[in-house]
C-alpha positions in Angstrom: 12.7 41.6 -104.6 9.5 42.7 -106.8 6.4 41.4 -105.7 5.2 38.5 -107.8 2.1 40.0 -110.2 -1.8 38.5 -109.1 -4.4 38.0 -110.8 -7.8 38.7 -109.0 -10.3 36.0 -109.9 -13.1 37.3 -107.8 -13.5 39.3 -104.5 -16.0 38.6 -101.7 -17.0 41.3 -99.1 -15.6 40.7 -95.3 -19.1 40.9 -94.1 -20.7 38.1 -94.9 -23.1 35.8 -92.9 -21.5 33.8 -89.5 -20.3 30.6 -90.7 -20.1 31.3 -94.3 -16.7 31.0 -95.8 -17.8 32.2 -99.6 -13.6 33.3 -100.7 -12.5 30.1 -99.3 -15.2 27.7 -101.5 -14.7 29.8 -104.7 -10.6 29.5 -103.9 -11.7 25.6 -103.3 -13.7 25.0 -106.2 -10.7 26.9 -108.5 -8.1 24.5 -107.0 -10.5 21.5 -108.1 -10.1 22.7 -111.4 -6.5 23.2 -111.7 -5.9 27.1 -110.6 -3.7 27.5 -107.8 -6.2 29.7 -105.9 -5.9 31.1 -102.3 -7.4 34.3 -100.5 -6.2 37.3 -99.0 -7.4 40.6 -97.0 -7.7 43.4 -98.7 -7.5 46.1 -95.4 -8.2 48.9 -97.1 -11.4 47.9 -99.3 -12.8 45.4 -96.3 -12.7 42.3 -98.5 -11.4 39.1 -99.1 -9.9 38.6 -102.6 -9.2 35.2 -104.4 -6.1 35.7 -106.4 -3.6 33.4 -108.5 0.0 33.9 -109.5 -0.6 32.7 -112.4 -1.8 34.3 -115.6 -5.5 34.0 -116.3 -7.0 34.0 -120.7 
């Protein structure tokens, strides 16, 4: 089975302040607007990426 194609929206280092959740409020604020947003670890790089499955314009 191919892995489905993602689309990065935006990435977000893993080291970011205690308590602040920056991937998770962009991914939030996409869903809002109708993009099926959600984050996931990138190991290698050290940062969270919000992606889609969908096709972005």
């Amino acid at each position: 089975m191919p892995d489905t194609p993602r689309t990065v929206l935006e990435r977000f280092p893993a080291g970011g302040p205690r308590g602040s959740w920056p991937a998770e409020e962009f991914a939030a604020a996409q869903r809002v607007q109708g993009q099926p947003a959600q984050v996931v670890m990138d190991l290698p790089s050290d940062t969270f990426l919000v992606v889609t499955d969908t096709p972005t314009d």
